[in-house]
Each structure stands twice: as C-alpha cells, then as structure tokens.
C-alpha positions in Angstrom: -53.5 -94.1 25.9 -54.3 -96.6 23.4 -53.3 -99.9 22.9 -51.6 -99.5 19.9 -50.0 -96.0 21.2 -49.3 -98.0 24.6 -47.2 -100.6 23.1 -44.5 -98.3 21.3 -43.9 -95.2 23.6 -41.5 -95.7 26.3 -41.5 -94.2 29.3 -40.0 -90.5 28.4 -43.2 -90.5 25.2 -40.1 -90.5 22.4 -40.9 -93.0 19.5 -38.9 -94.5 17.7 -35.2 -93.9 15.6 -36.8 -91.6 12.9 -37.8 -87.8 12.3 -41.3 -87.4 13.6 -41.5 -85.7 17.2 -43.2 -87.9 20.2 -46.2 -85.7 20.3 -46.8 -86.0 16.5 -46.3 -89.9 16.6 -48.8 -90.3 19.3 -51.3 -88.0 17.6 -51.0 -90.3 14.4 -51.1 -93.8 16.2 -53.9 -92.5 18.4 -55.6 -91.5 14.8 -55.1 -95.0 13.6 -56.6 -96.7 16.6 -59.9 -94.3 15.7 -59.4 -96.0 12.6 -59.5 -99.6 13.4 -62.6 -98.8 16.0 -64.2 -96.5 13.4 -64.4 -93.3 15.7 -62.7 -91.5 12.7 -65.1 -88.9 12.7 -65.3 -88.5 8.7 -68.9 -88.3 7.3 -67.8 -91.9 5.8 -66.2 -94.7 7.0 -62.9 -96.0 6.6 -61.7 -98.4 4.4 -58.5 -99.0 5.5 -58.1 -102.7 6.6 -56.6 -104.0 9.7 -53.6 -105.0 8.0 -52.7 -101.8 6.8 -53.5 -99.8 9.5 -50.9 -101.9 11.4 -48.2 -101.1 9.0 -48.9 -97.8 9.1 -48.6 -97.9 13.0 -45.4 -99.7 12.9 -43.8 -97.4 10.7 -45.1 -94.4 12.8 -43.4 -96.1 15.7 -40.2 -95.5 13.5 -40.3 -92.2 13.2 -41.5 -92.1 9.6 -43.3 -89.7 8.3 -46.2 -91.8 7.5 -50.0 -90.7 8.3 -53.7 -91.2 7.1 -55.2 -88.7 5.4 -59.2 -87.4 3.9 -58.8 -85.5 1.0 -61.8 -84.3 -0.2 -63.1 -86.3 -3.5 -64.3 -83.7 -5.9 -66.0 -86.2 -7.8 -67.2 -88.2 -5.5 -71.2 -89.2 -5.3 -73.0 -89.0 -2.2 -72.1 -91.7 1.1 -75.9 -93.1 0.4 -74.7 -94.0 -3.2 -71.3 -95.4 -1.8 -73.5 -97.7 0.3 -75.3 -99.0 -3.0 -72.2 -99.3 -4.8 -70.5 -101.0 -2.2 -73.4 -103.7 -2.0 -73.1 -103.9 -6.2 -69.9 -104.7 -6.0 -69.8 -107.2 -3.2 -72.5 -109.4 -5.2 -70.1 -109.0 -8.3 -67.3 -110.6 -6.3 -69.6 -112.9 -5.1 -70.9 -114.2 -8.4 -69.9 -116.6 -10.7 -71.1 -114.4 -13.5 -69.1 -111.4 -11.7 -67.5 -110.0 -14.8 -70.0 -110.8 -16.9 -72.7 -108.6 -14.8 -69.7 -105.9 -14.5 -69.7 -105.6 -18.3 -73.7 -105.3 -18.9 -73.1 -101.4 -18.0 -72.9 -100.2 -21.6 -70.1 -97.4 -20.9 -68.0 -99.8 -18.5 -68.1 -102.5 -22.0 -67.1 -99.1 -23.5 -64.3 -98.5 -21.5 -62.9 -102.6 -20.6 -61.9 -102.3 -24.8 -59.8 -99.3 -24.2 -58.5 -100.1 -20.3 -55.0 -101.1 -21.4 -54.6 -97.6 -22.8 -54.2 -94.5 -20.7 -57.4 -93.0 -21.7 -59.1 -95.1 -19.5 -58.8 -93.1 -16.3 -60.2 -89.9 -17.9 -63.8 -90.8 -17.1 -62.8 -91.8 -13.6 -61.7 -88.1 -12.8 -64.9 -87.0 -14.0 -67.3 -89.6 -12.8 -69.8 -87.3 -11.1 -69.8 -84.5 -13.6 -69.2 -86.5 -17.3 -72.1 -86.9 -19.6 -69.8 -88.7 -21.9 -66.5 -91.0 -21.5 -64.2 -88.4 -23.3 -65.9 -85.2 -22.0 -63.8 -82.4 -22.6 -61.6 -84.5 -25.2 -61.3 -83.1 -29.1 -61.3 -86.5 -31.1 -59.7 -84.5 -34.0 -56.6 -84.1 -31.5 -55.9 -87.5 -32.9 -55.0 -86.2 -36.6 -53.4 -82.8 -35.1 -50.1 -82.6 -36.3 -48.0 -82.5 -33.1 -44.9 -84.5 -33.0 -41.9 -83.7 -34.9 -40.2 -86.3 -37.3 -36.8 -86.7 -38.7 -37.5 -85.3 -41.8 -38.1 -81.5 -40.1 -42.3 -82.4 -40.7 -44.8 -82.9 -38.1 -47.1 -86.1 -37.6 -49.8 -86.6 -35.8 -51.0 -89.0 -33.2 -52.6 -91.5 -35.2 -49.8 -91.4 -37.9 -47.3 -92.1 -35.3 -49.5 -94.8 -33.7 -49.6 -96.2 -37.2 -45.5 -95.9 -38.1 -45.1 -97.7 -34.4 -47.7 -100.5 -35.0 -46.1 -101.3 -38.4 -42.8 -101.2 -37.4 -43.9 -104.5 -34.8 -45.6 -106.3 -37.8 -49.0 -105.2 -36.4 -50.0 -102.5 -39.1 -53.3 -103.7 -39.2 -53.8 -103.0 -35.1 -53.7 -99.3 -35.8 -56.6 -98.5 -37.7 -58.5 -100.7 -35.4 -57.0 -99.1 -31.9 -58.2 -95.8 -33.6 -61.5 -96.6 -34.4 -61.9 -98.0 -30.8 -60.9 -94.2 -29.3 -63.8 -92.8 -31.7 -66.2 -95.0 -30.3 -65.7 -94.6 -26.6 -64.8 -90.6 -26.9 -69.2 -90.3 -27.3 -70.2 -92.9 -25.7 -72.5 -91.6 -22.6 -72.2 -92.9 -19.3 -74.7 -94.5 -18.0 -75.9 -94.3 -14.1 -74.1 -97.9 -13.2 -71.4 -97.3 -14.5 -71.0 -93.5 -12.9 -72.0 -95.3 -9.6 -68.9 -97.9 -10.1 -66.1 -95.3 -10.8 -67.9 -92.5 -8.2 -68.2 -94.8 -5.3 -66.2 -97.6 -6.2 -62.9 -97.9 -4.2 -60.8 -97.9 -7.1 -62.3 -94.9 -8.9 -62.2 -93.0 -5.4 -59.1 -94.5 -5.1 -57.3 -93.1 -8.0 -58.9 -89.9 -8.1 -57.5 -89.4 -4.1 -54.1 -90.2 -4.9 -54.4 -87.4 -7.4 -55.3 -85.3 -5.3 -53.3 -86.3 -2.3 -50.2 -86.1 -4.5 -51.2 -82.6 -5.3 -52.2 -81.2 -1.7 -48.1 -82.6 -1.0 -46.8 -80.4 -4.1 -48.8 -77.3 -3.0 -47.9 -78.1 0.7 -44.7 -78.2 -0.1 -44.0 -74.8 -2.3 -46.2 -73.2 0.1 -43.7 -73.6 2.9 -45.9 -73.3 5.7 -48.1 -70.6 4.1 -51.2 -70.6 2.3 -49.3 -68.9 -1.0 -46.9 -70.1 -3.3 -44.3 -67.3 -4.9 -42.8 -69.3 -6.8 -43.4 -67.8 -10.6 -41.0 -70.3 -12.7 -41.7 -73.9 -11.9 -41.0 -76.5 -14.2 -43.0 -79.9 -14.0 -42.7 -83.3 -15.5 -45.2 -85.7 -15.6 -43.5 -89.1 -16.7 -46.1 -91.5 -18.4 -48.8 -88.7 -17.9 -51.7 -90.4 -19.9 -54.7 -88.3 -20.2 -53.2 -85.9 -18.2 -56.3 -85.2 -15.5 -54.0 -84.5 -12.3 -51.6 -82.2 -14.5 -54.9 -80.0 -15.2 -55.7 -80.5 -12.0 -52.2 -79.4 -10.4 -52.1 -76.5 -12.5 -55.1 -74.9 -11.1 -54.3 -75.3 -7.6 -50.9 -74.0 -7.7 -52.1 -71.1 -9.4 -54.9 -70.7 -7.1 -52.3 -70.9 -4.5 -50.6 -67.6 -6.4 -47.8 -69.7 -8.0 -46.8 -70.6 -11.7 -44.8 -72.1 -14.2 -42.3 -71.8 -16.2 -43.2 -74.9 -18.4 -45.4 -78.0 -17.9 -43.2 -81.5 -20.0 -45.6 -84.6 -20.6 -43.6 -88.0 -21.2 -45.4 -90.8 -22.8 -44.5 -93.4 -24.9 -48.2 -93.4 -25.9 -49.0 -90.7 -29.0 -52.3 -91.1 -28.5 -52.3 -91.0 -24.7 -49.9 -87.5 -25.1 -52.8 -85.8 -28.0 -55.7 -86.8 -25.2 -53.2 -84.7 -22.6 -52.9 -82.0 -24.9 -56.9 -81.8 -25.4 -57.7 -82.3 -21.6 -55.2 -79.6 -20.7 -57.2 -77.0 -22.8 -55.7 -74.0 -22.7 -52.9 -74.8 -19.8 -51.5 -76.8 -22.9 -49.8 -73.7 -24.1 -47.7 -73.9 -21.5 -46.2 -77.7 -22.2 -43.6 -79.0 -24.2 -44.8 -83.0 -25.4 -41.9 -86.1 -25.1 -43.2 -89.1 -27.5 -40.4 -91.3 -25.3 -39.8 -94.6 -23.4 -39.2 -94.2 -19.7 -37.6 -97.7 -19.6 -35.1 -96.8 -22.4 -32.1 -94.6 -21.1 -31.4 -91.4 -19.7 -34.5 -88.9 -18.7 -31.6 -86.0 -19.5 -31.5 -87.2 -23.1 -34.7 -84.7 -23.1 -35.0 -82.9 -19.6 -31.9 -80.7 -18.9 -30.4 -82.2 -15.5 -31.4 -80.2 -12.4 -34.4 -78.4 -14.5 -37.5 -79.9 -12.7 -39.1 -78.7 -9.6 -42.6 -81.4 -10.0 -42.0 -85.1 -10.9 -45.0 -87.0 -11.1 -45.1 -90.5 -11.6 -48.5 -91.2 -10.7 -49.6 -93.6 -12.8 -45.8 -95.7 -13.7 -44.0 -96.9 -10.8 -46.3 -99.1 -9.7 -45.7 -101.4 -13.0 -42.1 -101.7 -12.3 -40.5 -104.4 -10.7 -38.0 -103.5 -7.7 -35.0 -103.3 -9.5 -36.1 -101.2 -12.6 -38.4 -98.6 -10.3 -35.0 -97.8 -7.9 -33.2 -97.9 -11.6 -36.0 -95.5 -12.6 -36.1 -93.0 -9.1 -32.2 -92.8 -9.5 -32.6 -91.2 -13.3 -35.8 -88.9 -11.9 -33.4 -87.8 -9.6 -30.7 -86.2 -12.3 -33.3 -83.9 -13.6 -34.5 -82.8 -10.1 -34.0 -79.1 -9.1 -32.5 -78.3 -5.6 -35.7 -78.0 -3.5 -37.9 -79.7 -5.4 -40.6 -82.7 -5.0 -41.0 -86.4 -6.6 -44.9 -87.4 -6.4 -45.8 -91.1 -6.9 -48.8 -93.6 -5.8 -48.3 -97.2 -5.0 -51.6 -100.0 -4.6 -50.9 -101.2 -1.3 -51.2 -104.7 -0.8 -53.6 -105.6 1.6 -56.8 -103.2 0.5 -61.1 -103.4 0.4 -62.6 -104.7 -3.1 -59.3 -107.0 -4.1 -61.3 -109.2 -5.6 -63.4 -106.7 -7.6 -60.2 -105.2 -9.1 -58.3 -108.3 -9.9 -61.0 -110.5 -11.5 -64.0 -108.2 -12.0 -62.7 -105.5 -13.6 -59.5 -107.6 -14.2 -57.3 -105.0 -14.5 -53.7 -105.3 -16.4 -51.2 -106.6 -14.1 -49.7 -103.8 -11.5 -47.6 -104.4 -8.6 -48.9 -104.0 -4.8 -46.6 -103.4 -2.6 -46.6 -102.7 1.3 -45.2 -99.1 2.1 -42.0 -100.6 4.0 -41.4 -102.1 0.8 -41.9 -99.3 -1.4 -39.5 -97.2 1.0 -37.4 -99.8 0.7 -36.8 -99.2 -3.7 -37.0 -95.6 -2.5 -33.6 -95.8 0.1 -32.1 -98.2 -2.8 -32.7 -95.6 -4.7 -30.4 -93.4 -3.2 -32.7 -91.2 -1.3 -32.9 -90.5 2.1 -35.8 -92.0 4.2 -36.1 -88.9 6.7 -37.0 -86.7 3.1 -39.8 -88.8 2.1 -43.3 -88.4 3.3 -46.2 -91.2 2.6 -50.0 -90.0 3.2 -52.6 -93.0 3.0 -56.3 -91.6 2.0 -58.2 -93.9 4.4 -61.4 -93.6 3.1 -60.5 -95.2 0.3 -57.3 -97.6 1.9 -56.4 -98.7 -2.0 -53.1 -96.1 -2.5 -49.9 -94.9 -0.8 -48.3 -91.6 -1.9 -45.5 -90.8 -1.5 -43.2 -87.7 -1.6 -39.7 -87.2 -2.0 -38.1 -83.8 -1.5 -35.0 -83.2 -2.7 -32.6 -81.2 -0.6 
C-alpha cells in the first residue's frame, strides 16, 4: 500500500466518517499517489499540483465523494503542441514584457477587448476547429428582435444593451460595446493564439469542466445504464453566456436517448443571451430566454418552483463571495425537481499557470477556492454533503466540479 493510502486506513481498511466504501477510498488514494509519482498512465501528464492532490486525499480519507478524473478534450491539440505551449507560456510568466508578448497574437488582442463579456469563452470551446473567433455566431442575432418589453413589443439585443447603458449615464458605451462584438465575430484565429486556448491550461481547463459537468448530468439520468428515458427534462442554465456547454449538453443527452421538455437561459447580459441563441442553432427552438439578474431576488420570480431537473452554474459561482453563493445555492434549490442535479465549477486555489492567468492574461477578478471550502458554502447552503459529488480533471488541475443531487 501506498504512503498516502497507508496513513488513513485503519486496520479493518474502513476510511473515514463519510459515504464512500473502503475499497473505493483506497482505489482513489492509491490513484492519487500515481498522480503525485506520475504513473497515471494517461497519454499526458498530470497537472495537478502537490497541494491539491493532498486535499483531494484528505477528503477521500473522509469519505467524500471526491476523485480525479480524464475526460476527453474534444478540442484539444496534440500533447506535442501542449509541450510547446507549455514552454510559451512559461517564458510569458517569466518576462517582464509577459502581457505585452501575450497580446502580439492578433486574435488574443481581439479577444482581451471583449474578455469581460461572456463571449469570450466561445472561441475557447472551439479552439481546435474555429477558423474565426465567433464561428458559428450570426452577428445579425444582435438586432433580432427577441426580448419582450413593457409595451407588448419586442427589442432586440443591442436596443436593450443601449436602454441599459443609458439608464447608468453611459449611453455613449453602447454603440462602442457593439461595434467591438462586430469586430471580433470575423476576426480569424491565428496559430498562437489557437495554441494558447488548445493547450493552455486554462482553455483545457474550462472546456474539461464543461464537459466533466456534463459526463455527471448524463451519469446521473442514466442511472447506471448507458440510456437516458427520461423524455421531459427541463434545464436552466443561470448566467449561461455563449451558451457552448448547453449545445454541448443537449447532444449528449440526446445521444444518450433522452430529451427535453424545455432548455431556460438566464443572463443579465442581452448580448451574451442573442450569442446563446445563435450558438444553440437549431436546439434554440427548444429554449425560453430570461434577460434577469441572478443577484436580485427570487429565481421563482421566473422558473416555477420544483420545475428544473439541470442547474448549471458553470460559469457564476465562482464570482460570488461566500455568503451570496450559499444565498445563491439556497434559491437554485427552490426551483429544483425531486431527483434532479445542480452542476457548478470552482478554480481551485492552488493550480499550474497561476501566474499566466492572473497577470498575463489578467483575467477579471474570480474567486479560488479549495474544495473543503467550496463544500463548505455548499453544506451552508443547506444541502447535504453525502449528495454532492466533486470530480477534479487532472490533466488540467485548474477546476473542481461539483454535483449536487437533490433527493
């Protein structure tokens, strides 16, 4: 036995106070000591640092449902290109002129203007395949009519954008937000930049929780089959931005034989909800579009309490603080169906390429947090630990993702 496994078995091979069986805590602390010696035996290496695979241990040794996971990246480059990348990007952090050399890359200089908005992921799930930043994105979405007003009329994205902006004294920020969609949606993506966001941890990263967060939703209706009969599920994706994992979700649970009922996309963002209804194509039939704030009251305002089956929160809870993400899982919860699933990612906090991500790319502000401490808002919350499962994709060792089900 390992040294790791050695230290929290004791004598009869129970571990811990938890849920998981001694067997299945032993396989996973035995899999994290492969980890930490690199005997893994994935075509790539891990990323996961020491630190994390510690915690991961520890809460193994609980009895948590906590394990390390390799999904497959389907838009992933090739492990010689990772290698590249990851020598780019160490010189990057290295540099003085880090930043500078990061936004040389004409698409990434595209993207930095537009990063504070949630188009900025789309190219990121298409980094392989993309020949431009907003492949598969209509830019005449943005003057669709698509939002109802309280006259009885329809608006569209950009003439909400504009009526918001205004109403904050910042009228003139409109036209110029606008223009700066129009010139990223053609821009084409050059062969750095596709490197960064294929092979970069953070593009892996995010495109891995994705689909981690998925493989737990199918999982999960699948019920220890490979088929889904469920015909009439209802999602929600809450702060869905481009909407690339709702696609994405879609097609798998109707691969696995399942469907739904109807598909809601919440976004404060009009422009981020238009983007969403262009990427969805023609899945977007199916989906009802809430121009709403998640931080201002309750979700049942505009989902029907117990009417979801899917809550995603993939890209939200993360830029919460403690007390408003618990505030925020609590209202998630009223619109949950019996026997349903909450999906969320969370940066963990000790992670590869920190330095890249904070003052390379310099992303906006988001909060990493350690899984104890994300179970932690979870229990608070109101939930029950022993329903909540938390997959790490180690390859990448940048996310936590977590799953709720709700008895």
């Amino acid at each position: 036995m390992t040294a790791i496994s050695q230290s929290v078995f004791n004598s009869t091979g129970a571990a811990g106070s938890g849920h998981l069986s001694g067997d299945e805590a032993r396989r996973r602390l035995e899999a994290v000591e492969r980890l930490l010696d690199g005997r893994h035996g994935g075509p790539r290496r891990s990323s996961a640092t020491r630190a994390l695979c510690q915690e991961v241990a520890s809460l193994v040794t609980d009895g948590l449902d906590v394990a390390f996971t390799f999904p497959v990246d389907r838009q992933g480059l090739t492990a010689a290109q990772d290698e590249v990348t990851e020598a780019l990007i160490r010189d990057m952090e290295e540099a003085a002129d880090g930043r500078e050399r990061f936004l040389r890359y004409p698409a990434i200089n595209a993207w930095d203007d537009l990063k504070m908005r949630a188009i900025s992921l789309h190219p990121l799930y298409l980094a392989r395949d993309a020949g431009i930043l907003g492949a598969g994105i209509d830019p005449a979405v943005y003057d669709k009519p698509m939002f109802n007003t309280p006259d009885g009329e329809f608006a569209s994205a950009s003439e909400i954008l504009r009526e918001q902006l205004a109403a904050a004294g910042k009228a003139a920020a409109a036209d110029a937000i606008i223009a700066r969609y129009h010139r990223f949606l053609p821009q084409p993506i050059d062969e750095g930049s596709r490197l960064i966001w294929g092979s970069g941890l953070d593009g892996r990263g995010v495109r891995t929780r994705a689909y981690q967060a998925i493989s737990m939703v199918v999982d999960h209706f699948a019920d220890g089959s490979d088929r889904i009969r469920r015909r009439n599920l209802r999602t929600a994706s809450l702060a869905c931005g481009a909407a690339g994992p709702m696609r994405d979700l879609v097609c798998d649970i109707r691969a696995a034989g399942g469907e739904f009922a109807q598909l809601n996309l919440v976004d404060m963002d009009p422009m981020a909800l238009a983007t969403a209804s262009s990427v969805l194509g023609p899945v977007s039939g199916d989906a009802v579009f809430h121009l709403q704030n998640l931080s201002n009251g309750s979700l049942t305002r505009y989902l029907a309490p117990q009417s979801i089956d899917i809550a995603d929160l993939l890209g939200l809870f993360e830029y919460f603080p403690d007390h408003l993400a618990a505030r925020l899982l609590g209202r998630v919860r009223e619109i949950m169906r019996p026997g349903g699933i909450v999906v969320f990612g969370n940066m963990v906090k000790d992670r590869g390429q920190q330095k890249f991500f904070t003052d390379v790319v310099a992303w906006p502000r988001l909060l990493q947090r350690s899984i104890a401490e994300t179970l932690a808002i979870i229990a608070r919350a109101g939930f029950d630990p022993t329903a909540v499962s938390v997959r790490v994709p180690a390859r990448e060792g940048v996310y936590a993702i977590y799953g709720i089900r709700i008895p």
